[in-house]
PyMOL commands that place a pseudoatom at each C-alpha (Angstrom):
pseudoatom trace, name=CA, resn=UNK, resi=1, chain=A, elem=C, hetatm=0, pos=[109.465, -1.458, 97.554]
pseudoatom trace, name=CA, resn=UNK, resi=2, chain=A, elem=C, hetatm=0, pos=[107.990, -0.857, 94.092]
pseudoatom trace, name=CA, resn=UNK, resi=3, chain=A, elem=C, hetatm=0, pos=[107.328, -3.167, 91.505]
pseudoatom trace, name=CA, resn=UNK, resi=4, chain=A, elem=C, hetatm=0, pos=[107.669, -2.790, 88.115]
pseudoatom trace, name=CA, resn=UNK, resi=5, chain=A, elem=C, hetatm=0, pos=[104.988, -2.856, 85.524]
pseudoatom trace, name=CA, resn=UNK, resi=6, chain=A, elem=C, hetatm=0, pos=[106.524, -6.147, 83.921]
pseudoatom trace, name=CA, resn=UNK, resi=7, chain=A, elem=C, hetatm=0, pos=[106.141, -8.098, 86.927]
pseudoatom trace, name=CA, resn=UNK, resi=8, chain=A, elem=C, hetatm=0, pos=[102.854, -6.733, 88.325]
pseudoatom trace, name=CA, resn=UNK, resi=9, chain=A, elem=C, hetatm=0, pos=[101.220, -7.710, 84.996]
pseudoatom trace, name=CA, resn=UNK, resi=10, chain=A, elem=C, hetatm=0, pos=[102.897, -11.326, 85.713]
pseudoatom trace, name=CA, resn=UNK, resi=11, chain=A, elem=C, hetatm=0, pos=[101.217, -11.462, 88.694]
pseudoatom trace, name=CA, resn=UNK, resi=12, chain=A, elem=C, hetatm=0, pos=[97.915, -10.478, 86.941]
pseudoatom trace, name=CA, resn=UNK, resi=13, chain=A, elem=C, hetatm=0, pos=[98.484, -13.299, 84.184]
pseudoatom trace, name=CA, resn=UNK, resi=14, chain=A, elem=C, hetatm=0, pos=[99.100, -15.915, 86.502]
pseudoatom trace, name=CA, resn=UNK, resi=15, chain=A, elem=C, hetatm=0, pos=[96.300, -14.792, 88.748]
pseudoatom trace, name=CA, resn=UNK, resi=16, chain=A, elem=C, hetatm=0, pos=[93.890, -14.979, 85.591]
pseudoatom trace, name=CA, resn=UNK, resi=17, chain=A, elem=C, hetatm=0, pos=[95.374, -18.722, 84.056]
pseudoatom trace, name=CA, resn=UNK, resi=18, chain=A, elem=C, hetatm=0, pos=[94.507, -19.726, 87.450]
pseudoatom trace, name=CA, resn=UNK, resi=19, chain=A, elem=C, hetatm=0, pos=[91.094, -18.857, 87.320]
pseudoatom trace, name=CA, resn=UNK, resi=20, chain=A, elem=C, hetatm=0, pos=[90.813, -19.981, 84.087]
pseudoatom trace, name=CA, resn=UNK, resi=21, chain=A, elem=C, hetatm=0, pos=[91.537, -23.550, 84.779]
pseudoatom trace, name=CA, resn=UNK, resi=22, chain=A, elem=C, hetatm=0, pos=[89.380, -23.533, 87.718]
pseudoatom trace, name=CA, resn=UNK, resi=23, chain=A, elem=C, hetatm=0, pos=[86.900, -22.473, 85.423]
pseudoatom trace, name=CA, resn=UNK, resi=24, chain=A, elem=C, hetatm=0, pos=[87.838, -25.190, 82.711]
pseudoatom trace, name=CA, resn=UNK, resi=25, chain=A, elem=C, hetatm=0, pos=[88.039, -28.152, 85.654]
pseudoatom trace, name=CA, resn=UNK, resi=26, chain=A, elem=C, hetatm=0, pos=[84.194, -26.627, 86.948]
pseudoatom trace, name=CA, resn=UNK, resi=27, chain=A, elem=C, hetatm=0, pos=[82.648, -27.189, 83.587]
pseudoatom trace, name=CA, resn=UNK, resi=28, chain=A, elem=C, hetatm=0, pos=[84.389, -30.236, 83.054]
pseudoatom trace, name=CA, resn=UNK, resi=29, chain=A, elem=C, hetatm=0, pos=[82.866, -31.663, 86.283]
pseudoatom trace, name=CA, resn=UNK, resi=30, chain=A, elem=C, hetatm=0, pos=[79.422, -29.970, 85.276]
pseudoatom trace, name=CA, resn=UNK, resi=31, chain=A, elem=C, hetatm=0, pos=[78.914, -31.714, 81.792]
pseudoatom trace, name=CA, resn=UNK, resi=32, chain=A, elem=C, hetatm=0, pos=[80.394, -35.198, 83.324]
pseudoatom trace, name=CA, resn=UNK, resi=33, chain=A, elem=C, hetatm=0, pos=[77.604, -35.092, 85.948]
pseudoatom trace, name=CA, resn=UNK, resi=34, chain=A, elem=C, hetatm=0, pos=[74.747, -34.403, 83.348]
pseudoatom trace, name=CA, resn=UNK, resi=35, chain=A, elem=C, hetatm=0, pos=[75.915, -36.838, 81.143]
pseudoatom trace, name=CA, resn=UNK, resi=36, chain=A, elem=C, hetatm=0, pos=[75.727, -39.302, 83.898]
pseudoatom trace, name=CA, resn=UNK, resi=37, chain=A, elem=C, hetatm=0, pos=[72.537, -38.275, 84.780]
pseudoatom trace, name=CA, resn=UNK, resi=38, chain=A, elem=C, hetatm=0, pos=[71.509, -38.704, 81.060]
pseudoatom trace, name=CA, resn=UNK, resi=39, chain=A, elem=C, hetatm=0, pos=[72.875, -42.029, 81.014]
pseudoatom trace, name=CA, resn=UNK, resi=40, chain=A, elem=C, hetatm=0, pos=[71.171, -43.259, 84.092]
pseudoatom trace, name=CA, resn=UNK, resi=41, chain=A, elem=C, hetatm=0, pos=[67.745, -41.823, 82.814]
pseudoatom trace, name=CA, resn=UNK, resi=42, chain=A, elem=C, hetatm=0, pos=[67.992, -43.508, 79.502]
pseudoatom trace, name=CA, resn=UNK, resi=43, chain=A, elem=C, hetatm=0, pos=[68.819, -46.783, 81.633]
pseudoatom trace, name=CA, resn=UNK, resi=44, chain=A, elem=C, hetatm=0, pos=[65.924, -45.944, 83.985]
pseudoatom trace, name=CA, resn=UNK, resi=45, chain=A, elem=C, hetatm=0, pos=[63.523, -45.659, 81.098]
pseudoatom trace, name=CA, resn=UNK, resi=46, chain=A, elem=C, hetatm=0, pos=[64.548, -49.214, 79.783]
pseudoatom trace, name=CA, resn=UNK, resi=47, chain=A, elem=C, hetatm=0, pos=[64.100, -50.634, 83.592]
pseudoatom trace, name=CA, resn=UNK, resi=48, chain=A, elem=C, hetatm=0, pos=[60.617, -51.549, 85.676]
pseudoatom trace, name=CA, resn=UNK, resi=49, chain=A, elem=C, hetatm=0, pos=[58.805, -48.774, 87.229]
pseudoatom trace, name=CA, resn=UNK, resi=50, chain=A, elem=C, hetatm=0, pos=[59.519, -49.991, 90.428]
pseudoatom trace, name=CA, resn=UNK, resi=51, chain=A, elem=C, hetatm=0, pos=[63.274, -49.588, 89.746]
pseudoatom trace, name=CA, resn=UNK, resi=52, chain=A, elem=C, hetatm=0, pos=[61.598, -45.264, 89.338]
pseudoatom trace, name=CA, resn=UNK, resi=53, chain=A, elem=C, hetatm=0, pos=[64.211, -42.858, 90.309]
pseudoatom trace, name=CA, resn=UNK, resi=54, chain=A, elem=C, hetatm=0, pos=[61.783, -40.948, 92.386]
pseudoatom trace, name=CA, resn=UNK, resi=55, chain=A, elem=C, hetatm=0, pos=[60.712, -44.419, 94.015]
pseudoatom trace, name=CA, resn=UNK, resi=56, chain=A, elem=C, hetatm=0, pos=[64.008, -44.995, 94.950]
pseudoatom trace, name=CA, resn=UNK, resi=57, chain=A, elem=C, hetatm=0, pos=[64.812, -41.545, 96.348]
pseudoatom trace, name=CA, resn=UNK, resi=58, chain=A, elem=C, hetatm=0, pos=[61.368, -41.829, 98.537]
pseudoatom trace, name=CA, resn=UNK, resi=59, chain=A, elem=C, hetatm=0, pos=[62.512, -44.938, 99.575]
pseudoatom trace, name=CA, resn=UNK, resi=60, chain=A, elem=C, hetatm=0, pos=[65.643, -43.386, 100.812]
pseudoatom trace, name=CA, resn=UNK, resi=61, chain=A, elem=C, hetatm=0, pos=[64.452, -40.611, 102.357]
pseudoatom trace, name=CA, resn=UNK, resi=62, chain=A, elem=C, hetatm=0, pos=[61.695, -42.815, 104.423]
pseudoatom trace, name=CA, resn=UNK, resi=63, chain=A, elem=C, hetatm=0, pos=[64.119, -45.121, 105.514]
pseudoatom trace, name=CA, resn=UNK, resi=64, chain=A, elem=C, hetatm=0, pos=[66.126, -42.046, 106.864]
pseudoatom trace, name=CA, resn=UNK, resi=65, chain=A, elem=C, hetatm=0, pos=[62.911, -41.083, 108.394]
pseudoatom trace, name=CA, resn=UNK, resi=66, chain=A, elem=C, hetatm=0, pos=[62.035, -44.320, 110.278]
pseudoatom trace, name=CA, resn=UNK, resi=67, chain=A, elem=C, hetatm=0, pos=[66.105, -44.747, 111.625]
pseudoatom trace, name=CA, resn=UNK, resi=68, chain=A, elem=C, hetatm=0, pos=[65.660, -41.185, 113.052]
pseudoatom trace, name=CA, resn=UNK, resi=69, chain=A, elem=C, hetatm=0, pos=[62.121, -41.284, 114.110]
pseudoatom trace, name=CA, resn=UNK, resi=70, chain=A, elem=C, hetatm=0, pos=[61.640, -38.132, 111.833]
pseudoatom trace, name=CA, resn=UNK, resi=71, chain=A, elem=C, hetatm=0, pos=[58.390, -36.998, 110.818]
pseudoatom trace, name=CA, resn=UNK, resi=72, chain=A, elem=C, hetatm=0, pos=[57.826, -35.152, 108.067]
for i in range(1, 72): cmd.bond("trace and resi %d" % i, "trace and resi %d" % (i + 1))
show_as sticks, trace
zoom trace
């Protein structure tokens, strides 16, 4: 069975717009996430420091801790 050039290349350009909107959908998900995190930082700076993100996250993480009698 042999393939022609016509279709191989096809192949190739299909293979490669493919790719290329995985590649478009990745950075689309990259720049939504920092501009949420931008968001939530200017919204954190405007809040209490006991609303702190790193507060929060500690608070988390202890609380995981404690349920799983993890020490760390």
């Amino acid at each position: 069975m042999s393939l022609s050039f016509h279709s191989l290349s096809q192949i190739y350009i299909n293979k490669i717009e493919k790719l290329n909107f995985k590649i478009k959908n990745t950075i689309k998900i990259i720049t939504k996430f920092f501009l949420i995190v931008l968001i939530t930082k200017k919204m954190w700076r405007g809040c209490p420091s006991s609303w702190d993100l790193k507060g929060s996250y500690r608070m988390v993480w202890e609380d995981l801790y404690r349920r799983n009698n993890i020490i760390p």
